[in-house]
C-alpha positions in Angstrom: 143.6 86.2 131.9 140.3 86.4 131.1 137.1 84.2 132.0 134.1 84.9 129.1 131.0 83.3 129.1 129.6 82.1 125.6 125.7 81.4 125.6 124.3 79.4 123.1 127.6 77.5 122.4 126.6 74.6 120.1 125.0 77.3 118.0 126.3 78.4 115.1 127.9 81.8 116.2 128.5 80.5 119.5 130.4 77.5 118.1 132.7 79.0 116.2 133.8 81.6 118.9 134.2 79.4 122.0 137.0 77.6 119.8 138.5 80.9 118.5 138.5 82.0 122.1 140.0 78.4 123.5 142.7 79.7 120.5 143.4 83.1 122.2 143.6 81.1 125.4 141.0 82.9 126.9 139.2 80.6 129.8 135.8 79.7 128.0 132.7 78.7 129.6 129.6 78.0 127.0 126.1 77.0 128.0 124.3 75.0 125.6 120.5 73.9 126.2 121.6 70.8 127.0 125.0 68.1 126.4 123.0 66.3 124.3 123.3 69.1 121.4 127.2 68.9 121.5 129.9 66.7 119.9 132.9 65.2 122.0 135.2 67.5 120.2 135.0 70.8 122.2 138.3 72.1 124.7 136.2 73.9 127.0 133.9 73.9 130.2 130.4 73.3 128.8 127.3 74.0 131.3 123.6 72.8 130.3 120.8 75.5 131.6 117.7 74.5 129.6 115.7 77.0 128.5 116.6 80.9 129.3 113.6 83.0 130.7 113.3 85.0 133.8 113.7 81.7 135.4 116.7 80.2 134.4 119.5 79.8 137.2 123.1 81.8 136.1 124.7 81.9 139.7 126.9 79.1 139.3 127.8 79.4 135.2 128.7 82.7 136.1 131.7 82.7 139.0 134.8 84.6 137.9 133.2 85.3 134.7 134.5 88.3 133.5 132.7 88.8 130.1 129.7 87.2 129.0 128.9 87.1 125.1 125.0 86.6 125.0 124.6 84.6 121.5 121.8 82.5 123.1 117.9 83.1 122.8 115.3 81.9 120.7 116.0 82.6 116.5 113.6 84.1 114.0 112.1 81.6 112.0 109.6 83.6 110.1 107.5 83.4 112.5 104.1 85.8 113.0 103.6 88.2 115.5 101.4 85.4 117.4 105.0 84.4 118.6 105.9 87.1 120.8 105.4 86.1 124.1 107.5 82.9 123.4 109.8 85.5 121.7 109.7 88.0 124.8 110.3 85.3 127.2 113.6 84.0 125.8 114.9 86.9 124.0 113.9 89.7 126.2 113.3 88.6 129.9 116.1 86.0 129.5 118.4 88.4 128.7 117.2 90.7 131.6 117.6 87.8 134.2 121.3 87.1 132.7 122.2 90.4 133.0 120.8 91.2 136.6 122.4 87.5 137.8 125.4 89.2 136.1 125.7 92.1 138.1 125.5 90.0 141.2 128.2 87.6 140.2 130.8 90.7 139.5 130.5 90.3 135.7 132.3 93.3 134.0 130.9 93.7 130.5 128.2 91.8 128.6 127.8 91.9 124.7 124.8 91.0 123.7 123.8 89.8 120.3 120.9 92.1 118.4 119.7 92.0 114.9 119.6 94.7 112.5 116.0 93.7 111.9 115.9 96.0 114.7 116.5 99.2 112.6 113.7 97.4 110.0 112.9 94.9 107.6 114.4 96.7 104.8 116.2 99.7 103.1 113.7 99.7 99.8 112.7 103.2 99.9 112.0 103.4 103.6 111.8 107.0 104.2 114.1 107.3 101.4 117.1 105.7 103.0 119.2 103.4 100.9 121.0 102.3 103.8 120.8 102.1 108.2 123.0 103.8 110.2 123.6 104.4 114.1 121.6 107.3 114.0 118.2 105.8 113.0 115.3 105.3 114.9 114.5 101.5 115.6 111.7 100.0 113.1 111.2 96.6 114.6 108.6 95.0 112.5 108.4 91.2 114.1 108.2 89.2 117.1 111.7 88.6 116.6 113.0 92.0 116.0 110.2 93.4 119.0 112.1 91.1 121.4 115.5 91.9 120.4 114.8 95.3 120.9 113.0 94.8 124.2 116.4 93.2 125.7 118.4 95.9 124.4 116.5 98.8 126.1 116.3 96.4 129.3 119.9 96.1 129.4 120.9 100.2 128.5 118.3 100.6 131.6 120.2 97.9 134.0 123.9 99.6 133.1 123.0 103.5 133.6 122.0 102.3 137.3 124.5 99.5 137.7 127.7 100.5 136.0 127.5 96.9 133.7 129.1 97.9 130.5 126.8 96.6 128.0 127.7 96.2 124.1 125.3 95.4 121.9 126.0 94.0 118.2 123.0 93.8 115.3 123.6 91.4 112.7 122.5 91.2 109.3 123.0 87.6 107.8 125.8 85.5 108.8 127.1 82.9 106.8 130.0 80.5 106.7 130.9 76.9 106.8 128.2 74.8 108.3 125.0 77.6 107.6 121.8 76.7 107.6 118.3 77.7 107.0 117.7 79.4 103.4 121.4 79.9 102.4 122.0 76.3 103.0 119.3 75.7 100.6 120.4 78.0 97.7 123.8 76.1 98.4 122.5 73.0 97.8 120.5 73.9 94.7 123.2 75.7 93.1 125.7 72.6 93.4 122.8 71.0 91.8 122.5 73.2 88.7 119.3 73.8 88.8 118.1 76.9 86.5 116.8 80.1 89.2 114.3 82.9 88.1 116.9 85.9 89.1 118.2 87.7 86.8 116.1 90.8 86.9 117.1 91.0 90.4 119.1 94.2 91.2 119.5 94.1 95.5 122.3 94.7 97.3 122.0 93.1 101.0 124.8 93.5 103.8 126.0 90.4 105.4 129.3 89.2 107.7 131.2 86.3 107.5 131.6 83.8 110.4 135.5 84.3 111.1 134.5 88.4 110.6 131.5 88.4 113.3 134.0 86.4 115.4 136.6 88.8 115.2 134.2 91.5 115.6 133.3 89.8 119.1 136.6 89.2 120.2 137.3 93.1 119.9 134.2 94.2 122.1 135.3 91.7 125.0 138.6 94.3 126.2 138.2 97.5 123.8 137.2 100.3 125.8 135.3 102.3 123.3 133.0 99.5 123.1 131.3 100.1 126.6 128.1 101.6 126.2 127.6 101.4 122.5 125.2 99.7 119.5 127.3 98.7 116.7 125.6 97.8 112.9 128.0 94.6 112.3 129.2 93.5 108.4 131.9 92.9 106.0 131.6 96.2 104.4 130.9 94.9 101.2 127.1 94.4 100.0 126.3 92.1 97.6 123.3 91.6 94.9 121.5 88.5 95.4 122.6 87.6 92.0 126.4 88.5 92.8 126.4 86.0 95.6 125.0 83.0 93.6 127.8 83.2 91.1 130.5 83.7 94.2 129.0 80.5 95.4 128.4 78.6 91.6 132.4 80.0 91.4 133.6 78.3 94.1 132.2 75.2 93.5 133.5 75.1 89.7 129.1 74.9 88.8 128.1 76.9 85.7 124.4 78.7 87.1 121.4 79.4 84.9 119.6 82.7 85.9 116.4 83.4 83.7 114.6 87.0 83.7 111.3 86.7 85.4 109.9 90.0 86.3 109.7 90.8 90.1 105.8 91.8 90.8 105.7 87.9 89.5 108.2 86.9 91.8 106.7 88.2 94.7 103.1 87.7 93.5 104.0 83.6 93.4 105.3 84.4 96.9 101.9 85.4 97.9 100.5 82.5 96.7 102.8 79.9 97.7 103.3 81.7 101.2 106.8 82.9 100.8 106.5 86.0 100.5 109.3 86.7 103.6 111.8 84.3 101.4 110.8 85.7 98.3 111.1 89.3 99.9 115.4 88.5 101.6 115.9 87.3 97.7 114.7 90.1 95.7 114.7 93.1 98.3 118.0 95.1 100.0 118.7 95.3 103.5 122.5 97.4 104.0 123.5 98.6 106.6 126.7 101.1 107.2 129.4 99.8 109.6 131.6 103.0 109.5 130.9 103.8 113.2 131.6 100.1 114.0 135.2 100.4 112.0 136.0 103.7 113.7 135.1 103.0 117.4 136.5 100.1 117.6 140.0 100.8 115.2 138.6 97.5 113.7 138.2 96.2 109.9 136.7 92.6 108.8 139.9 90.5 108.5 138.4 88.0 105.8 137.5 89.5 102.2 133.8 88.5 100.9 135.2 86.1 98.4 137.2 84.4 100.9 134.2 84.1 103.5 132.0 82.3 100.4 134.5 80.3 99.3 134.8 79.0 102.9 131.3 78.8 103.5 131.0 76.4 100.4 134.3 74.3 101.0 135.8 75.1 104.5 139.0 76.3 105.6 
């Protein structure tokens, strides 16, 4: 049986996989910053490590570990480039560290979680792509995205001379029950009825459900086409901003009000207002094409779109 490693366990990814795993009876081990950030409702070993930079201490967390799933780091928060050494600590020579401490513990196979902000910001008209795909050339644009990248070519240069299989997964948005940040907030304004400025609005933005990005996961822990490979991570089915405020207003019986309001003054109030990043993820398209992830891996998202909103908005 195997032993995997969560990091970042009381997050919101990391959450929801330790119990999945504990399900599977896997042996789970998560680290979480510290105890404090937990509830007394978890079934598995749970290991407090502070911060993660080149500093922190692995070598006991990681006995008989066989897998480690690296959800843990520091989270974009539309942040400025100002950020990156705070980024670069965390994201890229924290993940570094893990992975050499890795190696020395005997760990097998470490997938590590990217985001697709690594391939860019957007797919509006960038060198007349509609959509990323394995093949493209990284575009990262933020601290965020800088450091994600950084770890990823850190860890493809530790396995060619080590033999670690690395996997590494980019994901677009992830939502489900107990999101937060902006979707949380559209959530909660929609169950309000309050009128929103969209209708002119004609994106289409990739995103995976919890239980899907989960499943996803559990595939690249044993699969042995995973080793050694970037996969673009979503449901497979992208959706308009305007789409997924009526799957949401639908399943929470609210009638929505969207209003045409044109989109140079959408983004021009975001200028002023200093949103323009929000105002950018609500009115701009960001897909991504997971057909090498499906094939690879033999693997298709388990949950349909619907039924990852629905669940989102009123739980299982």
């Amino acid at each position: 049986m195997k032993k995997v490693l969560v990091t970042g366990a009381s997050g919101f990814v990391g959450k929801a996989l330790c119990s999945e795993l504990v399900k599977l009876n896997f042996i789970v081990s998560g680290t979480v910053r510290n105890l404090d950030a937990l509830s007394n409702n978890y079934n598995y070993e749970c290991i407090p490590t502070g911060d993660i930079n080149s500093k922190t201490n692995w070598k006991n967390t990681l006995e008989k570990v066989d897998c480690i799933i690296h959800c843990a780091g520091r989270t974009h928060k539309m942040s400025k480039n100002k950020d990156l050494d705070n980024f670069y600590l965390a994201n890229s020579e924290g993940t570094k560290h893990l992975a050499e401490q890795a190696i020395e513990a005997g760990v097998k196979r470490l997938v590590f979680l990217s985001s697709v902000k690594v391939n860019g910001e957007s797919t509006d008209k960038i060198n007349s792509k509609e959509i990323f795909t394995n093949n493209d050339s990284p575009r990262p644009q933020d601290a965020y995205s800088i450091s994600k990248f950084q770890a990823e070519k850190a860890l493809w240069k530790i396995a060619s001379r080590t033999g670690l299989e690395v996997v590494v997964v980019r994901l677009p948005l992830v939502y489900g029950e107990n999101v937060k940040g902006n979707l949380a907030q559209l959530i909660k304004i929609i169950k309000l009825g309050i009128p929103l400025p969209l209708r002119m609005v004609k994106n289409q933005r990739s995103m995976i459900g919890i239980d899907n990005l989960v499943d996803l996961l559990i595939c690249c822990i044993n699969h042995p086409g995973a080793n050694g490979k970037c996969f673009l991570a979503s449901d497979g089915k992208d959706l308009s901003t305007v789409h997924l405020i009526k799957l949401i207003a639908s399943s929470v019986e609210q009638r929505v009000c969207l209003f045409p309001v044109p989109l140079f003054v959408l983004k021009f109030s975001g200028f002023i207002f200093g949103k323009q990043k929000e105002i950018n993820r609500l009115v701009g398209s960001l897909r991504v094409d997971n057909s090498f992830t499906r094939e690879m891996l033999n693997w298709s998202p388990p949950v349909s779109v619907e039924e990852g909103i629905r669940r989102m908005v009123n739980g299982k």
